[in-house]
N, C-alpha and C positions, 0 to 999 in steps of 0.2 A: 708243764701244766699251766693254763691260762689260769690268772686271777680275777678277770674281771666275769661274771656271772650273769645268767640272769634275775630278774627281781624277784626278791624272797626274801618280802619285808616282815622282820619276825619281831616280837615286841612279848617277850620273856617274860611277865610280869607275874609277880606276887605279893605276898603280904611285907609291907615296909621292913625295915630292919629298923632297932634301934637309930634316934637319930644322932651322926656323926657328924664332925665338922665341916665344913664343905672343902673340896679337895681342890687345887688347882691345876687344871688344863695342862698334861704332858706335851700338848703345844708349844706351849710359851707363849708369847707375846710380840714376838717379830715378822711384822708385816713388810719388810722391805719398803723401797721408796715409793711414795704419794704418784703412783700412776694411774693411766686408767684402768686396769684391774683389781687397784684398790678401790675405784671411785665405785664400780660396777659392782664389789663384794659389799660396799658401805650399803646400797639400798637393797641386796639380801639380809642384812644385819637390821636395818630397820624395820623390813619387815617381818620377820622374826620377834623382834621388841613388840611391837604392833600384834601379832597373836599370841604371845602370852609367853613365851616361849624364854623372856628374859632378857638377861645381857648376854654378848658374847665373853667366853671363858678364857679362850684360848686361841690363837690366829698366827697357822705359821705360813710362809712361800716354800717350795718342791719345784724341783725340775724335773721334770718329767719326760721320758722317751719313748718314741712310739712302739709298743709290745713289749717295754721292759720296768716293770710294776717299782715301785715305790712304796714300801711296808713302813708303818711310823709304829713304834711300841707304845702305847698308854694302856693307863692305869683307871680305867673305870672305876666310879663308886656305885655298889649293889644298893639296890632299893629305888635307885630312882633313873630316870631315860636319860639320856644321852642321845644329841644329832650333831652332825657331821655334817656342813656344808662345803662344797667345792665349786671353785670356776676358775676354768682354763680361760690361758692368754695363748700368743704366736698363735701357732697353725692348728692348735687342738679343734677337732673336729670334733671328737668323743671321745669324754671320759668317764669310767668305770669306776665305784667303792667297790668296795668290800670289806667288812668286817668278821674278824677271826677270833675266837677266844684264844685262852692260852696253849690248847691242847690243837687247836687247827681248825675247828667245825667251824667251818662258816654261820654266822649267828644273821647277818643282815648282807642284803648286795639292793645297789638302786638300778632303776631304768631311766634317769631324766636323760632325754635326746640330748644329742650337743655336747658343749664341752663343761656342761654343768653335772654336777652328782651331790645326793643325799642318802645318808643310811641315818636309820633310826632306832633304838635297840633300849632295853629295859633291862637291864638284866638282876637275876632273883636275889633275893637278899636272902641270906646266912647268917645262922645266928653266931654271934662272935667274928667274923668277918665283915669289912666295911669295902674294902677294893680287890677286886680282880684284874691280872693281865690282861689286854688284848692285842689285838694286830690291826690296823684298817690300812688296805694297801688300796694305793691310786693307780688304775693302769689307762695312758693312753691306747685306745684300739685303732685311731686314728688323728696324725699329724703330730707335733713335738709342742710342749711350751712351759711358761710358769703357771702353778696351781696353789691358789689362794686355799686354804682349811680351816674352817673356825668350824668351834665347838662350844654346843649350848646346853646347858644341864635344866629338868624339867621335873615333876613332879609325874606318879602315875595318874593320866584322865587329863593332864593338865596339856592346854594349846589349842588352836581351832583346826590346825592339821595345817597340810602343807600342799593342799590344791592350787595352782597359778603362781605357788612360791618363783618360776623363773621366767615369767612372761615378762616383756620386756627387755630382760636382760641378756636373755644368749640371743647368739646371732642367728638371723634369718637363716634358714635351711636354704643353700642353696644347691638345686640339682647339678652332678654333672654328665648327664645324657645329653645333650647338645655339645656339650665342650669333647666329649668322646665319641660322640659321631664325625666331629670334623677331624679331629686326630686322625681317623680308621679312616678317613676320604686322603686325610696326606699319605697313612702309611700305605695305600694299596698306589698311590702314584709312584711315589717311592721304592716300592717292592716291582715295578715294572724295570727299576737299574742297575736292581742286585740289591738293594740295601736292607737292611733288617733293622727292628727296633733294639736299641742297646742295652734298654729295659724298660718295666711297666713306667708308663707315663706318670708326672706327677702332679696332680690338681688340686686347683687349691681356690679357697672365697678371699676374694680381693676387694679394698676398696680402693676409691682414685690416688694415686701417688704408692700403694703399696708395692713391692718387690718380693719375688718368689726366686730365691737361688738353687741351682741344681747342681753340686759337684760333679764332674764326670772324670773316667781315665780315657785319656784318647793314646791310641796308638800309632807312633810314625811309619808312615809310609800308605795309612788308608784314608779314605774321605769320611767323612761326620755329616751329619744334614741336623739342626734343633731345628725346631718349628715352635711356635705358639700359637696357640689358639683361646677365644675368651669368647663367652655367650652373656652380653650384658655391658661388656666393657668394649667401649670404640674404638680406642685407639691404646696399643698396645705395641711396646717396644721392645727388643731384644738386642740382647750384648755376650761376647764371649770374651771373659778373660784367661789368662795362664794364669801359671802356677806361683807368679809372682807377684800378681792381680792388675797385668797389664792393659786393656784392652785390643782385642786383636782383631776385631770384629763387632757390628752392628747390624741392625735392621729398623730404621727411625721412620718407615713408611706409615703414612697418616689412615692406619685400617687396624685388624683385631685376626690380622695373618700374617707376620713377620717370620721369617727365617732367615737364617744363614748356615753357611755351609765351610767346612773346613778340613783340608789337606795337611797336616804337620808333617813335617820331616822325620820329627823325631817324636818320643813317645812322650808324657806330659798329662800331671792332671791339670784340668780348667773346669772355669767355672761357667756355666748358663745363666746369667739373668734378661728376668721379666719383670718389667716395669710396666703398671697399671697408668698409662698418662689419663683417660680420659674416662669415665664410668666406674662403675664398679658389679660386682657380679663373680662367674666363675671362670678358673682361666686354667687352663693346662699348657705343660711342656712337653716334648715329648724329643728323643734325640736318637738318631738313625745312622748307624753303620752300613760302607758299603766298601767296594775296591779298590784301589786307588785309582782306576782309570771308569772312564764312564762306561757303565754296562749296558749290553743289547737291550733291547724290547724284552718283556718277558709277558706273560699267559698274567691276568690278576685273577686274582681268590676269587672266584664267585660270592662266594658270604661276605667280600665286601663291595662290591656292586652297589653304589652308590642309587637311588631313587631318577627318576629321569631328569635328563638335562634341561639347563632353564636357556633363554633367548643368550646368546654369547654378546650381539650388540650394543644389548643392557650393560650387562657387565665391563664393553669397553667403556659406555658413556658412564658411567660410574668411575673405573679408572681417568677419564677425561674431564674430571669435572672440577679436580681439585688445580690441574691444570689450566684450566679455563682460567680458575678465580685468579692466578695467576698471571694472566696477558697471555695465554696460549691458545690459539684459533681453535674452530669447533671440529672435532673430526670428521677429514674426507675420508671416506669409507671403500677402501677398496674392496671388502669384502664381508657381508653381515651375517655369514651363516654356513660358512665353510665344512662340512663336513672329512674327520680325518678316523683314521686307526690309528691305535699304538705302535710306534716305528716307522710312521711313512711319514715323507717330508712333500711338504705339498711348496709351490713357487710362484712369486706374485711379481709383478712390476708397479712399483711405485715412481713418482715423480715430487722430487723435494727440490725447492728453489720456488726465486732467489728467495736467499737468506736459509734459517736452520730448520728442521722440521725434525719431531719426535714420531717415530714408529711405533705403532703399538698395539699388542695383538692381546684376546684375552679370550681363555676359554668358557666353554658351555658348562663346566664345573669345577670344583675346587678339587675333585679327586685326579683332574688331568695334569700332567705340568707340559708347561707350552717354553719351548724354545725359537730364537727368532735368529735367522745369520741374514747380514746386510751383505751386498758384495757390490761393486761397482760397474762397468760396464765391460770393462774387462775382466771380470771374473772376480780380482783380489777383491777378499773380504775386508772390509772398513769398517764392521761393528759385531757385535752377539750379545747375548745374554741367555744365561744355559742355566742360572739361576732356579731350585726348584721349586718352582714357584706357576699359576694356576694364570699369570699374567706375564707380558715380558715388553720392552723395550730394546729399540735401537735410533741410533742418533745420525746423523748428516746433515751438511752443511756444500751449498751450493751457490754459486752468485750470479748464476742462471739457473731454469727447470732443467733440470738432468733426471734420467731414467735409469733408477737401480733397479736391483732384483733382492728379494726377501724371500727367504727360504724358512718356512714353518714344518716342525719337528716335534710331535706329541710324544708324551708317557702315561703310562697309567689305565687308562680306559678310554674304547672310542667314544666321539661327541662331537662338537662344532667347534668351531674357534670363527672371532670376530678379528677383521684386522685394518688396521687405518691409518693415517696420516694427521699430523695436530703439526702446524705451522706455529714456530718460536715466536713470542714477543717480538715487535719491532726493537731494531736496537742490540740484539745477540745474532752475531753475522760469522761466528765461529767456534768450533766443537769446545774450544776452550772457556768462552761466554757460558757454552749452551749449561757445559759440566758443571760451571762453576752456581750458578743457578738453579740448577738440581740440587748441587749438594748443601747450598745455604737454604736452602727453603724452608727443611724441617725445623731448622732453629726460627727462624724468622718467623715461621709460625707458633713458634711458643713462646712470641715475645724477645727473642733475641733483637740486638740494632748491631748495624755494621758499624765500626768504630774504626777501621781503618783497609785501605788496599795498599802493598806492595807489588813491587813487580822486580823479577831479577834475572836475571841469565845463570843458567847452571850447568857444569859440564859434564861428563859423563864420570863418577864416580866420586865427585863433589859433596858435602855435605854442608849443606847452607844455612846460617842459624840466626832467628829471628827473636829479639827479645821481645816479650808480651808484657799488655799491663798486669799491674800487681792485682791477685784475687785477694778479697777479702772474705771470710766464712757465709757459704753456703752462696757464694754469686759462682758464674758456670762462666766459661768463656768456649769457643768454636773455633777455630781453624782449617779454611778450605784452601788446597793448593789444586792447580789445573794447568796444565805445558799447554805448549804449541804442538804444532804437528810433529814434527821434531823428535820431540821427546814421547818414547814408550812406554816408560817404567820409572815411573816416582813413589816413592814412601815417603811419609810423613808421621813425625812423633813430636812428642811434646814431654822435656824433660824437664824433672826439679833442682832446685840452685847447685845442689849437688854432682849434677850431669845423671842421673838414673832417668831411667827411662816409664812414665807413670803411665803413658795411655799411647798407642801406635796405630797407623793404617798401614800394611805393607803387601795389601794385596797389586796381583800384575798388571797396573793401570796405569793410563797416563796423569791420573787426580788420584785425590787422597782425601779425608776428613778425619779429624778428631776432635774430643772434646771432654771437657774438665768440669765439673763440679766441684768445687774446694771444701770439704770438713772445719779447714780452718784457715788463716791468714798463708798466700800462698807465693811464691813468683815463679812462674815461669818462661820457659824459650821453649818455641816447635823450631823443628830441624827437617832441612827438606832435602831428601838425600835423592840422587837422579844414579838408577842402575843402568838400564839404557837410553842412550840416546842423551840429546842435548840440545837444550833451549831455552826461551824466552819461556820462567813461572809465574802464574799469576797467585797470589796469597790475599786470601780475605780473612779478615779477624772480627766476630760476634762476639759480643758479648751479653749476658744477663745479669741485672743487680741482686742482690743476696734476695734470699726468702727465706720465709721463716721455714723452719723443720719441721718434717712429715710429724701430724699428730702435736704439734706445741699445742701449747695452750695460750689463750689471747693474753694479751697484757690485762694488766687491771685497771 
């Protein structure tokens, strides 16, 4: 049986009882520590004092979970009213009173939107009776968190009422029909390879620096796809850790469409996080099972038949732009409006030289995923990215114009795809430069400085270990490693003084990145271990200085 109701504000009233002593608040008095949910309950409390309405009596903290009620016994005194305010912290979206006499009748239930609630109630006086049982149960209906309860005692007639009692104070409504139309545009791309959603998506209002964690059970031997998406917020990052809270995966791309994708061996809960870097607003997760091997083309749902396609050129010079700011030439356009289906691989010739040049093709919507294979002139492939994702890249490096071929590969739904050429910064003359460049970037733009290069030779089954400067609480450090030609297959990790392993990159590349946020005073060493192959690594080390903690409060 749901507890939480709709409003059916009842207000009991009758002739006074004899006057008794005043009773004290089956509350108590324990507000927990001086946060901002205290700060946010203090100007309901004032405003309360301000209509007439008194002191507060009683103010206790509840944990709350989503669909599973929270009933507190008090002891109401007959003859005179009694309210009941509440405001959720965390992720409560909405929460529910209700109030119960001794016998179970619901006596008051509130409607305030949000994670706020008020019940109101009178209850009759008896003669020779001064207090009666009741129940007031909190239920969230949506999102988990702490729930502030004060209780204010009042006279019959007495107060100006409680119109705009929470303007200001809960948080802005923010829709998510935008954030669950782009979900439904991944999941029908998605559902073109076999995959299926693992469960209902989880949305949530974010401001800039917040984190949204998603446990998940993944099981070994299939693929996973999380996606995030956020309407409001710009730039938006994702990370997958194990069950040991490693890091095994990222998505640090400077947009508000991050995914990554994951094959386990073996079976394993892990976690999803989504970090709000830029904006604030609504953001959803969403996380996608499919087979262990990539699945055919498949027919998409009509019902989710995205709206029509926008200019796919746009969308590269979008993706080219952050590039640019970066010393990367303007895109030569091999092709501005390609049309493909679902399952066909359409074939281009490109020319890169001298020097490195980035491929990059980007679709006419976000419900398509676009893949790109590089191959050389003889045939063998020299790059991909099969990535699910609505954009893709490939890399080469030449030291004259040489003439590849680029094979484009859609999922999801027909539409265009854009596809071009962006020539590297002068000064990066190899795949090793070009990687290592990509992969410091996102740090570099958030402030990170490069504070040191090594360079090493590593043999094949080698594990090479580089000690790092000391962190101090809340400063981040980066680690980028990038081979030569050479070398196929590098992992890169970064362990604490103990040798455990806190953060890893181990995917099948010739580069790697990881990276540390320290809680508190820290040291560590990355380890650059070479599975295939062997050669000349090149290591960059970022760092950032502490910052203050998400939500501190300024000195004084």
């Amino acid at each position: 049986m749901r507890l939480a109701l709709p409003l059916l504000l009842l207000a009991a009233c009758a002739e006074p009882a004899p006057a008794a002593p005043a009773a004290l608040s089956s509350l108590g008095g324990e507000a927990g520590p001086l946060d901002a949910l205290n700060r946010r309950h203090a100007r309901l409390r004032q405003r309360m004092r301000t209509r007439g309405y008194g002191e507060e009596l009683g103010l206790a903290r509840h944990l709350v979970l989503e669909d599973r009620g929270v009933a507190i016994p008090l002891d109401l005194e007959v003859g005179r009213c009694a309210t009941f305010l509440a405001l959720g912290g965390g992720t409560l979206r909405q929460l529910d009173l209700v109030l119960y006499d001794g016998e179970g009748a619901e006596i008051a239930s509130d409607s305030v939107a949000g994670e706020g609630g008020l019940v109101h109630a009178c209850p009759q006086a008896e003669s020779g009776v001064t207090h009666r049982p009741f129940y007031l149960v909190l239920d969230a209906r949506a999102g988990a968190g702490a729930v502030l309860v004060g209780q204010f005692a009042s006279e019959l007639d007495e107060g100006e009422g409680f119109d705009g009692l929470f303007e200001g104070v809960l948080e802005p409504h923010v829709p998510f029909r935008d954030v669950e139309a782009h979900l439904a545009r991944s999941r029908g791309a998605l559902r073109a390879r076999g995959f299926t959603p693992l469960g209902p998506p989880v949305l949530e209002r974010v401001t800039e620096g917040s984190v949204v964690r998603v446990p998940v059970e993944l099981e070994g031997g299939r693929c996973y796809v999380a996606v995030g998406r956020g309407d409001g917020v710009r730039d938006i990052d994702l990370f997958l850790f194990d069950g040991a809270g490693v890091e095994v995966h990222r998505d640090l791309a400077s947009n508000a469409e991050p995914s990554i994708e994951l094959c386990p061996t073996a079976s394993g809960r892990y976690t999803v996080e989504l970090r709000a870097f830029e904006g604030a607003g609504a953001v959803g997760v969403a996380v996608f099972t499919g087979p262990g091997q990539p699945g055919g083309a498949a027919a998409v749902d009509p019902a989710l038949e995205p709206e029509p396609s926008a200019d796919p050129s746009l969308a590269l010079l979008a993706l080219a732009r952050p590039l640019q700011s970066r010393g990367f030439g303007a895109p030569l356009f091999v092709s501005r409006d390609a049309a493909i289906l679902p399952g066909e691989v359409r074939t281009h010739e490109v020319v890169v030289g001298p020097g490195c040049g980035i491929v990059a093709g980007a679709a006419s919507h976000e419900g398509m995923d676009l893949d790109l294979y590089l191959a050389d002139e003889g045939g063998r492939e020299v790059d991909s990215d099969t990535a699910v994702h609505s954009t893709a890249r490939v890399r080469a490096c030449h030291s004259e114009p040489t003439v590849l071929r680029v094979a484009v590969k859609a999922y999801g739904r027909d539409g265009a795809y854009a596809l071009a050429v962006l020539p590297a910064p002068v000064g990066i003359d190899s795949l090793q430069a070009l990687r290592l460049e990509e992969a410091t970037a996102p740090f570099r733009l958030r402030g990170y400085d490069e504070v040191s290069t090594l360079e090493a030779v590593i043999g094949h089954g080698v594990r090479h270990r580089i000690p790092l400067p000391a962190l101090t609480a809340r400063a981040c450090i980066a680690v980028a490693a990038a081979g030569s030609d050479e070398v196929e297959d590098l992992d890169l990790f970064l362990v604490d003084a103990s040798g455990s392993v806190v953060t890893r990159d181990s995917g099948p590349e010739p580069h790697a990145t990881v990276s540390r946020c320290a809680e508190g005073d820290e040291l560590l060493a990355a380890e650059v271990a070479m599975y295939q192959g062997a050669g000349r690594v090149e290591i960059r080390i970022l760092q950032q200085p502490a910052t203050e903690a998400p939500g501190a409060e300024p000195a004084p």
